[in-house]
GUTI-478979 format. One line per 2 residues: number of its first residue (from 1); their letters; for each residue x, y, z of N, C-alpha, C. Coordinates in Angstrom, 3 decimals. Example, Ala and Ser with C-alpha at 12.3 -4.5 7.8 and 13.67 -1.06 7.14 Angstrom:
1 = AS = 13.190/-5.690/7.800/12.300/-4.500/7.800/13.200/-3.300/7.800  12.850/-2.250/7.080/13.670/-1.060/7.140/12.900/0.030/7.870 $
***
This chain:
1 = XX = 13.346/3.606/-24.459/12.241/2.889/-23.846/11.737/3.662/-22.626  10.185/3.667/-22.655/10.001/4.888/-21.215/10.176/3.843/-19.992 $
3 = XX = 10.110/4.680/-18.871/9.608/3.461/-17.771/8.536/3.295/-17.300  7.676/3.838/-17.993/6.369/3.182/-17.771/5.340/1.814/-18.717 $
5 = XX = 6.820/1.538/-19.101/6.433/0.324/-20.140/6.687/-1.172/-19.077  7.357/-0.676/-17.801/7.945/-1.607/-17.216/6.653/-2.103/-16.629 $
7 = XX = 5.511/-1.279/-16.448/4.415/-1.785/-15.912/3.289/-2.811/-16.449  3.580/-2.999/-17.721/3.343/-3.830/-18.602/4.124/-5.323/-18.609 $
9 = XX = 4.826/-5.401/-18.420/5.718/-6.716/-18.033/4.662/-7.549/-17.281  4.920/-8.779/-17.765/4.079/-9.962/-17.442/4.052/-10.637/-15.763 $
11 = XX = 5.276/-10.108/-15.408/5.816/-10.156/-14.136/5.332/-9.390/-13.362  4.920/-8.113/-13.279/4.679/-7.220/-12.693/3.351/-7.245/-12.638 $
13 = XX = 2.320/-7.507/-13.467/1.046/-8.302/-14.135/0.374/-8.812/-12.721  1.365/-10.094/-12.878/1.417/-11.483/-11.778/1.498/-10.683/-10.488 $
15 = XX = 2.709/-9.663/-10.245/2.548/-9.705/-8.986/1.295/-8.947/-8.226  0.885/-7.677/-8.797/-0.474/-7.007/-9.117/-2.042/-8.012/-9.123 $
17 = XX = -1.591/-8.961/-9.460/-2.985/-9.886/-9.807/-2.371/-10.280/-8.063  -1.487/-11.271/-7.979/-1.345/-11.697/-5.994/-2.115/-10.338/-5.506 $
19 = XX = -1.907/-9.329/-5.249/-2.183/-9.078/-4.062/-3.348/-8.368/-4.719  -4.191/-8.729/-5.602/-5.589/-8.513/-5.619/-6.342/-9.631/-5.296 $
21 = XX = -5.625/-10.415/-5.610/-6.026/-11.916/-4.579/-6.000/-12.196/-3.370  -5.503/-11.284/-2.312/-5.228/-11.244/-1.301/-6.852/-10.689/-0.450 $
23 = XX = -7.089/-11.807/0.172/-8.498/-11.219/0.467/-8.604/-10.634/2.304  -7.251/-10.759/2.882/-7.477/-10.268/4.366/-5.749/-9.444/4.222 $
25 = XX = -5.766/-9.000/5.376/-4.561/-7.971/6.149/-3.387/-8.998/5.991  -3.309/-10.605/6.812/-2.685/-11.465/7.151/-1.987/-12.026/5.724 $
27 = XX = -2.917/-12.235/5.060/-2.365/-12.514/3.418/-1.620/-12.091/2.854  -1.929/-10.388/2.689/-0.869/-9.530/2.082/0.663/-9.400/2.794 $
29 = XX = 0.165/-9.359/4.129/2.347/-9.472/5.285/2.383/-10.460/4.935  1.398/-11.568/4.863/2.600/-12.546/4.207/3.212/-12.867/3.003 $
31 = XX = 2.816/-12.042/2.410/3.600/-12.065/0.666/4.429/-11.186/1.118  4.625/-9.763/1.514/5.587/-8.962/1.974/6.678/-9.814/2.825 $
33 = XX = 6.550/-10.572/3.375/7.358/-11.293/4.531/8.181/-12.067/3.946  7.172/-12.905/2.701/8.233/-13.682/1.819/9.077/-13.337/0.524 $
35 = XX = 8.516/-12.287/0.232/8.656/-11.778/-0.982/9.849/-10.075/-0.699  9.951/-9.401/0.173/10.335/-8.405/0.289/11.692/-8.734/1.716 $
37 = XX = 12.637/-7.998/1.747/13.250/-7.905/3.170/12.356/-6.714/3.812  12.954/-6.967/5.395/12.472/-5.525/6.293/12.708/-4.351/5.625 $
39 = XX = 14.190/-4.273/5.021/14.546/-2.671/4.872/13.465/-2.676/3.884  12.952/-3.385/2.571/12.117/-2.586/1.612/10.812/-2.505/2.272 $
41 = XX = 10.057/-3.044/3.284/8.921/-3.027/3.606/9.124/-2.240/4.362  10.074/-1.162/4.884/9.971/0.154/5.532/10.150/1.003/4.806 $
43 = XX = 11.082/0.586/3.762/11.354/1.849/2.397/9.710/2.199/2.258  9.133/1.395/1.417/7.701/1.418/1.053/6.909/2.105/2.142 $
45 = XX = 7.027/1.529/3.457/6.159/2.390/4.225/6.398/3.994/4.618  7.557/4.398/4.269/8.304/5.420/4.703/7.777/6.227/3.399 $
47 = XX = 7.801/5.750/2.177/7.454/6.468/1.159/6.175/6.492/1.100  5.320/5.752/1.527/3.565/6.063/1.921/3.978/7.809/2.691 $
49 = XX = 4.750/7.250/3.526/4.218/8.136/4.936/4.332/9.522/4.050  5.335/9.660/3.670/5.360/10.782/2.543/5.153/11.292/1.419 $
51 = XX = 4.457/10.278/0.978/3.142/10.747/-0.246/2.244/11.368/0.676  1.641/10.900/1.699/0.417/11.328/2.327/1.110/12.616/3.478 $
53 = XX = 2.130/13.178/3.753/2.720/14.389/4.338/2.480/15.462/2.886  3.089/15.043/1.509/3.013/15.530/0.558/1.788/16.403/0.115 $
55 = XX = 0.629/15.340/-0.139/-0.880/15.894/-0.120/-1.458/16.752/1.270  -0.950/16.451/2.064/-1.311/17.662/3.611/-0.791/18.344/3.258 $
57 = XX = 0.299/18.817/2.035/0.649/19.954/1.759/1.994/20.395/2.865  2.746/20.067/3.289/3.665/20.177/4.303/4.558/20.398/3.838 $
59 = XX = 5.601/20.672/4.943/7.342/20.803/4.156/8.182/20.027/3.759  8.877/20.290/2.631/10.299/19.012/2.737/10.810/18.999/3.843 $
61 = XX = 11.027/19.915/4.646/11.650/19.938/5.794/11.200/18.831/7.370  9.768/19.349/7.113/8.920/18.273/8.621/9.001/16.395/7.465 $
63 = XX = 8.783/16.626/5.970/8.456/15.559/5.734/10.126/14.881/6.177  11.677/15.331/5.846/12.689/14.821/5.839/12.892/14.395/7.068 $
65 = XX = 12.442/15.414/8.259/12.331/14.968/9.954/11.830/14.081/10.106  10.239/13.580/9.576/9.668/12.633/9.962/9.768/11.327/9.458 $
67 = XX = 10.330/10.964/8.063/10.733/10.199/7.578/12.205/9.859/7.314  12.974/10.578/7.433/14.262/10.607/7.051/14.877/10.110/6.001 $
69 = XX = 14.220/10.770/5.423/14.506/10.493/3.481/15.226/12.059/3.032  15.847/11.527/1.781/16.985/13.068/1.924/16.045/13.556/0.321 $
71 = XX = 16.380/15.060/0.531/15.325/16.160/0.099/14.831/15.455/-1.427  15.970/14.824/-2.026/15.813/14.320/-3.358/15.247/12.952/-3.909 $
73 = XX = 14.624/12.284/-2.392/13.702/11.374/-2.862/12.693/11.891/-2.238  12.144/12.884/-2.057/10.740/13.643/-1.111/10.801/14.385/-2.763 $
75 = XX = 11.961/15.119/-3.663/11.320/15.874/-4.472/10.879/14.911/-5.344  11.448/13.601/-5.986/11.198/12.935/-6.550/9.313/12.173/-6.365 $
77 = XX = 9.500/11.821/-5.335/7.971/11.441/-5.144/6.860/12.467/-5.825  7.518/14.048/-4.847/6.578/14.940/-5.237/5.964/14.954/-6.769 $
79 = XX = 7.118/14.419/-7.616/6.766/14.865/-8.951/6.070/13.644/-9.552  6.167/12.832/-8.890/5.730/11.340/-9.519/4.126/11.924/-9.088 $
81 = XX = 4.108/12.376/-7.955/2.327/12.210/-7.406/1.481/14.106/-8.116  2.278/14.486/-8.948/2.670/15.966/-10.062/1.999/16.909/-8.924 $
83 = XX = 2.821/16.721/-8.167/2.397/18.459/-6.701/2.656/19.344/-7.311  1.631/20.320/-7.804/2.217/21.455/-8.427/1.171/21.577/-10.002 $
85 = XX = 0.794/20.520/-10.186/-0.184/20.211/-11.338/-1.441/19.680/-10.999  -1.263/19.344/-10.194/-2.267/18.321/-9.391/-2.692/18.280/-8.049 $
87 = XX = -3.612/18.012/-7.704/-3.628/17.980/-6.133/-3.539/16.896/-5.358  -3.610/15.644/-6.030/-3.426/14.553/-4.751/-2.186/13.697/-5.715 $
89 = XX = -2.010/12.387/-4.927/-1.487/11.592/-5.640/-1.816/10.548/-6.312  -3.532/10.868/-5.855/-3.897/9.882/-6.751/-4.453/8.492/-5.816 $
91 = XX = -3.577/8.636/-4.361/-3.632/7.504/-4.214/-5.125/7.164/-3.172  -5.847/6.400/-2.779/-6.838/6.751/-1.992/-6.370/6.952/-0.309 $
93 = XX = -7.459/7.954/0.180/-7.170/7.908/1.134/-8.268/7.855/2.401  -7.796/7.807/3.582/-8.751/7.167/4.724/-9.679/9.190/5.105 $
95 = XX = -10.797/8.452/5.222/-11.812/9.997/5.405/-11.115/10.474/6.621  -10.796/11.687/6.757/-10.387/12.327/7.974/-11.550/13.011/8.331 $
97 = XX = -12.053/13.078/10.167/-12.981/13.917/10.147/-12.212/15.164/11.003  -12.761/16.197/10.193/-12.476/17.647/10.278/-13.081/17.863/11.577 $
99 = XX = -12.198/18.759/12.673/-12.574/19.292/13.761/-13.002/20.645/13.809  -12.501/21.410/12.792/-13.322/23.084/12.460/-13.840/22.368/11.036 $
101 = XX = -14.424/23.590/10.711/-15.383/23.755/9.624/-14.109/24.475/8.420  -13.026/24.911/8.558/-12.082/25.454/7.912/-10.542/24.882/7.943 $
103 = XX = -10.308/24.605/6.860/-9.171/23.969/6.382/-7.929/24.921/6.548  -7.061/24.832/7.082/-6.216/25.739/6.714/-4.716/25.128/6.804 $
105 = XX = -3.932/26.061/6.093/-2.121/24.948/5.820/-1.164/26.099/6.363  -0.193/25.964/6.916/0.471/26.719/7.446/1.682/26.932/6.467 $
107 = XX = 1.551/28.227/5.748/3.390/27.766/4.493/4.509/28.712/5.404  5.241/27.459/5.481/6.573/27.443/6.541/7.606/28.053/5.593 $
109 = XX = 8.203/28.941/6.027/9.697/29.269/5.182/10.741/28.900/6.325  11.795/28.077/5.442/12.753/27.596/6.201/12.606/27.187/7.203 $
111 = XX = 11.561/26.312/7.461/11.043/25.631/8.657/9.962/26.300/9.657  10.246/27.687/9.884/9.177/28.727/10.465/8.189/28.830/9.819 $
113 = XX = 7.032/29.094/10.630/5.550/28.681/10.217/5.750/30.457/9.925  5.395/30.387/8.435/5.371/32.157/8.238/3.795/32.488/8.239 $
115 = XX = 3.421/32.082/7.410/1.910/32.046/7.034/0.787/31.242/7.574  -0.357/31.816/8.017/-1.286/31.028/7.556/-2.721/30.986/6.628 $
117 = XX = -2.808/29.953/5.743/-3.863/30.217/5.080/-4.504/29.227/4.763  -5.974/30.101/4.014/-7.006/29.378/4.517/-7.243/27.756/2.719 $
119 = X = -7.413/26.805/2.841/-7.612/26.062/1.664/-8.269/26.457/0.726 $
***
């Protein structure tokens, strides 16, 4: 059975339909509040934080510092959001406004900023 059949479940359905029903900020913490403990509503936010370190293109290394998730749920994400096949995760994100006119990513070896180049 794959696991993406689990998303099909009638349950999962329901909970997907709530929080499209959720029409303000206040609505949704409060299904999180009742529905989730703290630790998973930081798991979840912790794994945002590093989907979106992921797509900036950054290191396992700054992402494991900044989140403190160990290398094998940062590679795991990576592959769920297919870094390496793909360029985003898919997921939406908030417009950043650019302060130069040029994009550029710094590729760090072993934490040292070796490179820089341009997007």
């Amino acid at each position: 059975m794959s696991k993406r059949l689990v998303w099909h479940k009638e349950e999962v359905q329901d909970v997907i339909a709530l929080f499209l029903a959720c029409k303000t900020k206040e609505e949704i913490e409060k299904v999180f509040d009742r529905v989730l403990t703290p630790r998973e509503i930081n798991d979840i936010a912790r794994r945002h934080k590093a989907i979106v370190m992921i797509d900036e293109g950054k290191s396992y290394a700054d992402i494991k510092m900044a989140t403190g998730m160990s290398g094998t749920t940062i590679a795991r994400l990576s592959a769920k959001c297919g870094f390496g096949f793909q360029k985003s995760s898919g997921l939406p994100r908030q417009k950043a406004v650019s302060k130069t006119k040029h994009h550029y990513r710094t590729i760090k070896y072993k934490g040292v900023p070796a490179v820089r180049v341009k997007r």
